[in-house]
Every structure is written in C-alpha cells, then in structure tokens.
C-alpha positions as CSV (number, residue, x, y, z in Angstrom):
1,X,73.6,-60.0,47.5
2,X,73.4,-61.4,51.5
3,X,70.0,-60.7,53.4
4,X,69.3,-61.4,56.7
5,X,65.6,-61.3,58.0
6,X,64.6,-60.9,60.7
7,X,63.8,-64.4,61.4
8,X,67.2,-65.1,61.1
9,X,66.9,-66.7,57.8
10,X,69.6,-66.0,55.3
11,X,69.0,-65.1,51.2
12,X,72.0,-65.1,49.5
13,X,72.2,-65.0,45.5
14,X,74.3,-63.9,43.0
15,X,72.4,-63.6,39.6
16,X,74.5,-65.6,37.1
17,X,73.6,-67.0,33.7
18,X,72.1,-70.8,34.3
19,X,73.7,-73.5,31.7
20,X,70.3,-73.2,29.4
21,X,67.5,-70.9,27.8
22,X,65.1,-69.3,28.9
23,X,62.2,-71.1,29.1
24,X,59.8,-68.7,28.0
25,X,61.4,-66.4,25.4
26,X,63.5,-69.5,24.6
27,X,66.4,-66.7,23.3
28,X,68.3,-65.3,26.5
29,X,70.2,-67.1,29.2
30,X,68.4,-68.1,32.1
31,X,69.0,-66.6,35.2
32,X,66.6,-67.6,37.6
33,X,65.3,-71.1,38.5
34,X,61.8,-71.4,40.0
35,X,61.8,-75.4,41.1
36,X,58.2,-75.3,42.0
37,X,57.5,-74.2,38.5
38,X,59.7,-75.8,36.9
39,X,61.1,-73.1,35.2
40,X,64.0,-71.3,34.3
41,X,64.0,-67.8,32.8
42,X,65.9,-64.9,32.1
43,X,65.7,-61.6,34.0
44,X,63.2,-59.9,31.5
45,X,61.0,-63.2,31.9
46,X,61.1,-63.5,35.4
47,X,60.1,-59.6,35.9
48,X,57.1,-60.3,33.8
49,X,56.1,-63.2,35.1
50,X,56.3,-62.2,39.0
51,X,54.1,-59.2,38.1
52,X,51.7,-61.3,36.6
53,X,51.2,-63.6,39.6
54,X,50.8,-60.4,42.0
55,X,48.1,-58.8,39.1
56,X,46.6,-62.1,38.9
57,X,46.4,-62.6,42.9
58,X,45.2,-59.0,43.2
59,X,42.5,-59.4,40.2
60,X,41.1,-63.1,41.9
61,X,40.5,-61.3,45.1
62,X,39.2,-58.4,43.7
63,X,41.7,-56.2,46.3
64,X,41.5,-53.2,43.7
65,X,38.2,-53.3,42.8
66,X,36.5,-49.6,41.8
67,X,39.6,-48.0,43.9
68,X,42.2,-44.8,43.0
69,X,44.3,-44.3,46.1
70,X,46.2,-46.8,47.1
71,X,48.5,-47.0,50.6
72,X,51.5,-49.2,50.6
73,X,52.5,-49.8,54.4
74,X,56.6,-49.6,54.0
75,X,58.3,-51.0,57.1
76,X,62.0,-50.7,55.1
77,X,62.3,-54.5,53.9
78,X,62.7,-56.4,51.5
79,X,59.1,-57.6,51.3
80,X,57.2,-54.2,51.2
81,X,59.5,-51.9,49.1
82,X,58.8,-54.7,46.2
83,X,55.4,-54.5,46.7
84,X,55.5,-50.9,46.3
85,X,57.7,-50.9,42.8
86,X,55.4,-54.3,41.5
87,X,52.3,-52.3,41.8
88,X,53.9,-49.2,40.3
89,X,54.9,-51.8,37.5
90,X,51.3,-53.4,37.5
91,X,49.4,-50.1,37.9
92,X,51.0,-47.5,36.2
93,X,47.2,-45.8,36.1
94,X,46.5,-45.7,39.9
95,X,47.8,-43.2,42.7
96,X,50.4,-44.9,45.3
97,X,51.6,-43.7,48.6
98,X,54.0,-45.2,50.6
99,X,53.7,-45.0,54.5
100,X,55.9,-45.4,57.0
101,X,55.8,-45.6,60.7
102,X,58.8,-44.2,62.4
103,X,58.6,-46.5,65.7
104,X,61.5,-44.2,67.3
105,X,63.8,-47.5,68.1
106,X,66.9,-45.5,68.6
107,X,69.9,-46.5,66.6
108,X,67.6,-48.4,63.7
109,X,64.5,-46.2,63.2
110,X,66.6,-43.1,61.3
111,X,68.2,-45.7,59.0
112,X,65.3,-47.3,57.7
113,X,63.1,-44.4,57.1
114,X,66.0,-42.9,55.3
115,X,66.2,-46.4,53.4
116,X,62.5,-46.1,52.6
117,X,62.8,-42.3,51.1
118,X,64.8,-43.8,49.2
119,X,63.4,-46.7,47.4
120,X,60.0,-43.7,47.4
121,X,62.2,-40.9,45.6
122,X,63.4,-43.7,43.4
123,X,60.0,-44.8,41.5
124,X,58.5,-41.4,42.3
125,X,55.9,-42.6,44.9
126,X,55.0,-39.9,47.4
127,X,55.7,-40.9,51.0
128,X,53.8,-40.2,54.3
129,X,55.9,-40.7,57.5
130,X,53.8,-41.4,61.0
131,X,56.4,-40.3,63.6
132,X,55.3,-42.3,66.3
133,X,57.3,-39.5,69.2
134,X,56.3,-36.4,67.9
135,X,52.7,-37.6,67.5
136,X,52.2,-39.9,70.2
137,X,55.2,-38.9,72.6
138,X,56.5,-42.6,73.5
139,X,58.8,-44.9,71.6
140,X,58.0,-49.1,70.9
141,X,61.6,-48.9,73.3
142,X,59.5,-48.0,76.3
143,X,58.0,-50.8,76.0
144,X,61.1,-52.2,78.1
145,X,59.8,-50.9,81.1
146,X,56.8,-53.1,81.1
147,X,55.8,-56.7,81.6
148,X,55.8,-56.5,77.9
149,X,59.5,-56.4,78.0
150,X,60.0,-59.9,76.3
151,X,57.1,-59.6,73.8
152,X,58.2,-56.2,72.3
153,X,57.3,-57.7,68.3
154,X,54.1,-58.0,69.5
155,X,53.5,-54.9,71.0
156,X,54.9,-53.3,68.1
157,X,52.1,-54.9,65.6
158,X,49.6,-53.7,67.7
159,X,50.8,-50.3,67.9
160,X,51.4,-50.1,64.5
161,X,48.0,-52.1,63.4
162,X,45.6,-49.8,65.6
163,X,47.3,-46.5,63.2
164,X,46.3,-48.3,59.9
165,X,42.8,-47.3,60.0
166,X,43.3,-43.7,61.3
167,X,46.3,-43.0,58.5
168,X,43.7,-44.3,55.9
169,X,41.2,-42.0,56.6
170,X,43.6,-38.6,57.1
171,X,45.2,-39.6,53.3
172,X,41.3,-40.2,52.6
173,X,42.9,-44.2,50.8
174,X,40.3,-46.8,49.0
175,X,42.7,-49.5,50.2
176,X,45.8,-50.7,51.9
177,X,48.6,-53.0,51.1
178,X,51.2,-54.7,53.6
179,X,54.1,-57.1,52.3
180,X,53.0,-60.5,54.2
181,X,53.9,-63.3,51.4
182,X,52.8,-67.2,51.2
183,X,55.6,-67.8,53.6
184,X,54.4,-65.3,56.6
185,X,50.8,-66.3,55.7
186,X,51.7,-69.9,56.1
187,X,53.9,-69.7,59.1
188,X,50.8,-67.9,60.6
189,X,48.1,-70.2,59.7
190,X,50.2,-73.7,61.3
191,X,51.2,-71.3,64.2
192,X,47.1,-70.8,64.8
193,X,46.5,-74.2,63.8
194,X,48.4,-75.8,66.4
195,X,47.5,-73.3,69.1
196,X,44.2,-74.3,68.9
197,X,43.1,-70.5,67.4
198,X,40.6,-71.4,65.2
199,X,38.7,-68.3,65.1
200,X,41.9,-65.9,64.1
201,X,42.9,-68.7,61.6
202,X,39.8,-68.2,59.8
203,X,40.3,-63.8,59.2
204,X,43.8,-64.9,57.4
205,X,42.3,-64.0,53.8
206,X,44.1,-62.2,51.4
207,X,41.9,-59.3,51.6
208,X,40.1,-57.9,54.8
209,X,37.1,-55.9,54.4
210,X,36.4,-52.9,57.1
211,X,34.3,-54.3,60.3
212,X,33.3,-51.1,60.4
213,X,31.9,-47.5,58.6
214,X,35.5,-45.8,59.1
215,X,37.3,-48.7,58.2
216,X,39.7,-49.5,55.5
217,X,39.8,-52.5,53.6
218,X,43.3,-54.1,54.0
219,X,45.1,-56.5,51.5
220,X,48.1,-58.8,51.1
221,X,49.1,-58.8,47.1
222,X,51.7,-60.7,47.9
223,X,49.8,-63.8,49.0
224,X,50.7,-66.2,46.6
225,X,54.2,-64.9,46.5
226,X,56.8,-66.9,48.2
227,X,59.5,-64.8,50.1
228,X,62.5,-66.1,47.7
229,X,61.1,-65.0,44.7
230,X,60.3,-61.8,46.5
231,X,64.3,-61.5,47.6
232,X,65.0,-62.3,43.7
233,X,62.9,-59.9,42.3
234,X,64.3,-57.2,44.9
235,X,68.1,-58.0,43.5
236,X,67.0,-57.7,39.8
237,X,65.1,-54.1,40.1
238,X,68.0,-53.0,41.8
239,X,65.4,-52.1,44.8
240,X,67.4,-50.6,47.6
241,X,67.7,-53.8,51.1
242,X,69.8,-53.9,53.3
243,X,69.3,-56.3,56.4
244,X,68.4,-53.2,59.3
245,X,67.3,-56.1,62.2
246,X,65.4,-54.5,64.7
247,X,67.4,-54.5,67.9
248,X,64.5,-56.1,69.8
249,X,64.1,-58.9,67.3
250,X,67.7,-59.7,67.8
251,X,68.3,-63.2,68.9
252,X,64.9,-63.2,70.1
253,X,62.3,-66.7,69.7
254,X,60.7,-64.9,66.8
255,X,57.1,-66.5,66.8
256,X,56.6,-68.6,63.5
257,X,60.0,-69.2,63.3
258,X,59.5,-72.5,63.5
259,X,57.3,-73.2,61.6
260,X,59.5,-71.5,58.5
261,X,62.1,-74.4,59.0
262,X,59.7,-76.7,58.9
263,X,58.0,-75.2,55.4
264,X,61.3,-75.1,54.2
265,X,62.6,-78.3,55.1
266,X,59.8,-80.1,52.6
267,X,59.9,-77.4,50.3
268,X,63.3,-79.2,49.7
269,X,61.7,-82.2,49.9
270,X,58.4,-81.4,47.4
271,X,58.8,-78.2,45.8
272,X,55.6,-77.4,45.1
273,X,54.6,-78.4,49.3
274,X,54.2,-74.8,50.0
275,X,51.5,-73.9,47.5
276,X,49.9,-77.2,48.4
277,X,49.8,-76.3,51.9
278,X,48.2,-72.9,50.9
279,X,45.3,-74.3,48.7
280,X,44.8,-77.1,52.0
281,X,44.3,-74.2,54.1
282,X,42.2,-71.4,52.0
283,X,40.2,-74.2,50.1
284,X,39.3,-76.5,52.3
285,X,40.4,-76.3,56.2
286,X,39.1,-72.3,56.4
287,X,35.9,-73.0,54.7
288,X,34.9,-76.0,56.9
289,X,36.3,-74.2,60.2
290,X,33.9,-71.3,58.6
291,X,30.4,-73.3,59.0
292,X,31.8,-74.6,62.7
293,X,33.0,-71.4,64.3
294,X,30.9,-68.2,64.7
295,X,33.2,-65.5,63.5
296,X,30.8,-62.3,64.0
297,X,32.1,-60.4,67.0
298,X,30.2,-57.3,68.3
299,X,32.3,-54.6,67.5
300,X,32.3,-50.7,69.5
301,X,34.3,-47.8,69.5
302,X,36.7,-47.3,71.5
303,X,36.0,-45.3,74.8
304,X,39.4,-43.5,74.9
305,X,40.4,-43.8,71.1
306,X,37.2,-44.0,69.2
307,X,38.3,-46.3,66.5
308,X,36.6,-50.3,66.6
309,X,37.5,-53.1,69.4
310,X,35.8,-56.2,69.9
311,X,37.1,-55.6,74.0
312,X,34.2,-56.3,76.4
313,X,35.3,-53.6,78.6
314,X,35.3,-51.1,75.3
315,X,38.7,-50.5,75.5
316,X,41.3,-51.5,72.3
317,X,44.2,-53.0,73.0
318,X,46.5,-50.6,72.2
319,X,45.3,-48.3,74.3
320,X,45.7,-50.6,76.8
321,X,49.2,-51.0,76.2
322,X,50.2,-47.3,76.1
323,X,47.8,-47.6,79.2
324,X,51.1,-49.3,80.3
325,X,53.4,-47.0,79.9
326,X,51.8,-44.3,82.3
327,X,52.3,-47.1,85.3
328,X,55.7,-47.4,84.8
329,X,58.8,-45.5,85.7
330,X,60.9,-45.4,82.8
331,X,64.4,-44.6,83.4
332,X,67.2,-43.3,80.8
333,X,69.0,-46.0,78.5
334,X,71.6,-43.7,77.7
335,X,74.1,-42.0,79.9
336,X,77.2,-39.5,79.5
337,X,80.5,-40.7,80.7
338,X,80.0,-38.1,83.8
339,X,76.3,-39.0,84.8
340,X,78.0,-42.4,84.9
341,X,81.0,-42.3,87.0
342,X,78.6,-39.8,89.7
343,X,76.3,-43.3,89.2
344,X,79.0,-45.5,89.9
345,X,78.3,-47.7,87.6
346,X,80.7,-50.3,86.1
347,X,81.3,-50.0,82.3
348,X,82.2,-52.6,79.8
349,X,83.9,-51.6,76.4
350,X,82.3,-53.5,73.8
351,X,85.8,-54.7,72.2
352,X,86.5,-56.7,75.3
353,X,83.2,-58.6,76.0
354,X,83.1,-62.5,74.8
355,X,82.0,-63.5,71.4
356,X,78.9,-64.9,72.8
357,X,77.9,-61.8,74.8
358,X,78.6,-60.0,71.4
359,X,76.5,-62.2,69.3
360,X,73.3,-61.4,72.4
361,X,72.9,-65.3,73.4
362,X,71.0,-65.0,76.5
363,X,73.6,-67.5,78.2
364,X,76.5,-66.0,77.5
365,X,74.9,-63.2,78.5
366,X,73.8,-64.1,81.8
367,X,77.2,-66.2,82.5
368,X,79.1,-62.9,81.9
369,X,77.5,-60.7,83.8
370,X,76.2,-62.4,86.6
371,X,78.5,-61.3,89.3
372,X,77.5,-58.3,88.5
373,X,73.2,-58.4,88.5
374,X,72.9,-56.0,91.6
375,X,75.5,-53.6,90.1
376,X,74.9,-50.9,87.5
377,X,76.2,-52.1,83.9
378,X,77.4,-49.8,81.5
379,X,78.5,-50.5,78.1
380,X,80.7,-48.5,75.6
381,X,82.2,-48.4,72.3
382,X,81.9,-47.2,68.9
383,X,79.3,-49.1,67.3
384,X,76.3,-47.2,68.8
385,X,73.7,-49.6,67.2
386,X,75.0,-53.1,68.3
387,X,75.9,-51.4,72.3
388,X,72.5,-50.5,72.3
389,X,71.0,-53.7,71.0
390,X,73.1,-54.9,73.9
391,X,71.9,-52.7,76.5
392,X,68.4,-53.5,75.3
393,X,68.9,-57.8,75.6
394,X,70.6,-57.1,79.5
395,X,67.5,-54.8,80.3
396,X,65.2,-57.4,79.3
397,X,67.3,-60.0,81.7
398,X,66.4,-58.2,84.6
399,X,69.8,-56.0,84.3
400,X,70.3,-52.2,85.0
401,X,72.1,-51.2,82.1
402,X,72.9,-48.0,80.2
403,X,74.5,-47.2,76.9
404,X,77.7,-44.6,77.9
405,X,78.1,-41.7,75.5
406,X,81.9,-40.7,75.5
C-alpha cells in the first residue's frame, strides 16, 4: 500500500511477517514494529493496542463525558475514516455520524465523497453530506478569483471550521471529532511557536470546550496518535484510502511542512522525540504561556451570520471571505472547444507539455509559458483532473487559462 498526503509525504508498507513473536501474545508472528515502543506485534495485537491508546486518550480528556451523539468530521483521508471505524471499535454503545463537507473542487470533490460513502456504508455509520454549492452557491475554487488565490488551504479551514458549529446543532451532536494526530498537532504548535503566536498556541488542547451557549465542544481522539500508526492501522482494517490530493494543495508550500521533516528527521534519530516533544509542549510550555498570556477574548455574534467571532467590527471571518467573492468577477474555468477557438485562445494538449510543467513546478511553469502571459491559455487532454489541477496552478501565476472540453 502507497499513500501520498497531502504534505507530500509518502507511507508506503507492505504488511509482512517480522523475523520474531509477537510481543504481547508471544504466539503469532509479528507484523508491525512500533520503535518508539519498542514493540513488535502481530495484527490482532496491534488493533487492540491502537484502540486502547485512542480510548485511553479519549477517557484522560474526558472528550466523551455524559455524551450519546457523536459527529465524526470525514474529509476522505486516511486520518479521519480511521477515526470513524476506531470509535465504532471502541464505542460500540454510542451513536456515530459521519460528516462530510462537499467543497465543490471540480474534478476531486465527487471522488472523495463517494470514497467517504463508502468507508460509512461499510461499518454502518449514517452519513450527513454539507454540499457547500447547493447550500451556499460558491465553490472553495472561487476562491481563485481573490487575493486569496495563493492561500486557498487556508481559506478552506475557515470555510469549513465556521460550519462545524451550525452542522452540530441541526444533527442536535453532544460532540465532535476531527482526525488531527500528534504529528499535525505538533507541526502546529512549533509552526506557532516560532511565529511568535503565543496566544493560538495555548487553544491547541485535545478537547475544545464551546466559547459559547450554541457551541459544540470539539475534540482530537487522535492526539496521541502518530500519523504512521494511523496509515498502519488503516491498511490492516482494510479501510478504504486512496491518495485524492486536492488540486490546490498540489505542489503548493503547505504550511507546517517543514516542520514534519524536521519531527521526522529526530524521530529517526530518538524514536521516542515525538512524544517527548508533545509532553514539553502540553505539560510544561502551555501551562506557563497560560499564567503569562490573557487568553479570554470577548466573544459576539456575528452581525451577518449570527454564530460567535472574537472580530472587533462583529463580523467572522468567513463571512468576510465569501464577502470576497461578491467583489470579484469570476470568469469560467472551463470552455468548449467552440467558445474557445471564437476566444482565440491558444491550446496546449497535455501529452506535449514538459515533464516539469506536468509535475505543476511553478518554474517550469512560468519558463514554459511565458511567451505566452498576455495570451489566452488553453489546455486539453484526457485526464480531466490533472488539466484542471493545471489550469488551477497557471491561474494562480497570474495566467488566463481555461480547461477545453472536446
């Protein structure tokens, strides 16, 4: 099994037996080797004993405490589907629904809800599906019309963050769960850290309580989990992955990306550096940063939305951004071969652009097609998904490009 995330960082194992015992059960071959544990175990051990750690993570913070419904935020990877099939495994006696926001990111958005029916069908968890056009009427790929262009992840969080609260309450949810592990958690806190953010470094806990009556408490079972095990324990409950990048993640600076190499690098170094790291930061750096900072904002609602912002002018932030989108004149990214040729623009086929240009590196890119930046830029060819990933990377590099339907 080969998965990509999208950080670019590549999981690739192939679950063969391990020349000992199981450390545990002491009768079957091992099959998994934990370094920072210092274990190897067979497949039945290693189930057991990843469940345990995301029961035992969920029971220390009290996340489920005096709760029934439960919502499981499914973005289609690797990281929340086995979130959503550990709690059914941990849980058997509370009510799960899965949620996904469709983000209408033509191309990629159809093939990961389909891939997240599927892991829901699969372990009989009822799924809710937020169709961000239908209910809303824009797309996160409007977003390319905007100054917001190059920061389209972040946009995206936003968006998708400011309809937790209002799903929670409409499926009337004690709680609920997104798929950030030790490795997003601590990517985030050294990306803070060095920024200088203090304050926002201080609200990474594993379990957010509502600011406000309304609210939802939100939680992160997965925060002592780190993202290989999580990849491992995907492959051995058969859990449907597949790597779907985003097309606007594609070859993009993704932030905390970084910082992953670097946790990585000693985690080769000092296996054990990443849950080190993690006890520096909740046991000792929060709690001092905790006494020094004020953290109490003054939260109101929302003059156009209603739900909480800590905004001075009363206004949230994502209404701001779609704010955006109503001062912008957005233009089709798609064109049939005859809207084209009346257009004159000048089309590529896909098969003859250079590697470089096909793997989206912004200076191949912009060597390619520079002779032609005042010129309309079409590109064609059969694989719909990667031309429009394309047309998507030129349109952020100040190009005007189209995807050509033929």
């Amino acid at each position: 099994m080969r998965y990509e995330t999208s950080c670019g960082e590549v999981f690739e194992w192939k679950p063969v037996p391990l020349p000992c015992k199981c450390k545990h059960c002491k009768n079957n071959q091992a099959l998994v080797r934990l370094e920072a544990q210092r274990l190897a175990l067979c497949k039945e051990c290693f189930l057991k004993f990843f469940e345990n750690r995301v029961k035992k993570c969920i029971e220390t913070y009290k996340m489920f405490f005096n709760v029934k419904k439960i919502g499981i935020f499914l973005s289609g990877g690797k990281d929340s589907s086995s979130l959503l099939v550990a709690l059914k495994h941990c849980f058997p006696e509370l009510s799960l629904i899965g949620i996904h926001i469709n983000l209408g990111i033509k191309y990629h958005s159809e093939e990961v809800e389909t891939l997240v029916r599927e892991v829901c069908q699969k372990w009989e968890v009822p799924l809710y599906v937020y169709d961000l056009v239908k209910e809303e009427g824009f797309s996160i790929d409007d977003f390319v019309f905007t100054h917001f262009k190059n920061k389209i992840c972040s946009v995206c969080g936003v968006i998708k963050r400011g309809l937790f609260s209002q799903i929670a309450r409409k499926l009337e949810l004690d709680v609920v769960c997104t798929g950030h592990h030790l490795d997003d958690m601590l990517s985030t806190m050294l990306n803070l850290f060095f920024q200088g953010s203090f304050e926002s470094l201080i609200r990474l806990t594993p379990t957010l309580p509502p600011l406000t009556k309304g609210q939802v408490k939100k939680v992160k079972p997965f925060f002592t989990t780190p993202e290989k095990e999580i990849f491992y324990y995907a492959v051995l409950r058969e859990i449907p992955i597949k790597p779907l990048e985003c097309p606007h993640t594609e070859g993009e600076n993704i932030p905390g990306k970084k910082y992953r190499e670097f946790l990585n690098y000693w985690e080769k170094k000092n296996p054990q550096f990443k849950y080190q790291a993690l006890s520096v930061f909740t046991k000792k750096l929060i709690p001092l940063l905790k006494k020094s900072f004020k953290t109490e904002e003054e939260i109101s609602s929302c003059k156009i939305c209603g739900e909480p912002t800590s905004s001075k002018d009363g206004i949230c932030t994502r209404c701001k951004r779609k704010e955006l989108l109503s001062q912008v004149e957005k233009t089709p990214l798609e064109l049939s071969w005859e809207e084209a040729q009346k257009e004159k623009v000048r089309i590529f086929p896909l098969e003859e652009l250079p590697e470089g240009v096909l793997e989206k590196r912004k200076n191949a890119i912009l060597k390619f097609f520079k002779p032609y930046k005042k010129e309309k830029i079409g590109i064609k060819g059969e694989n719909l998904k990667l031309v429009y990933s394309l047309v998507l990377k030129l349109k952020k590099l100040g190009f005007e490009a189209y995807l050509i339907k033929t």
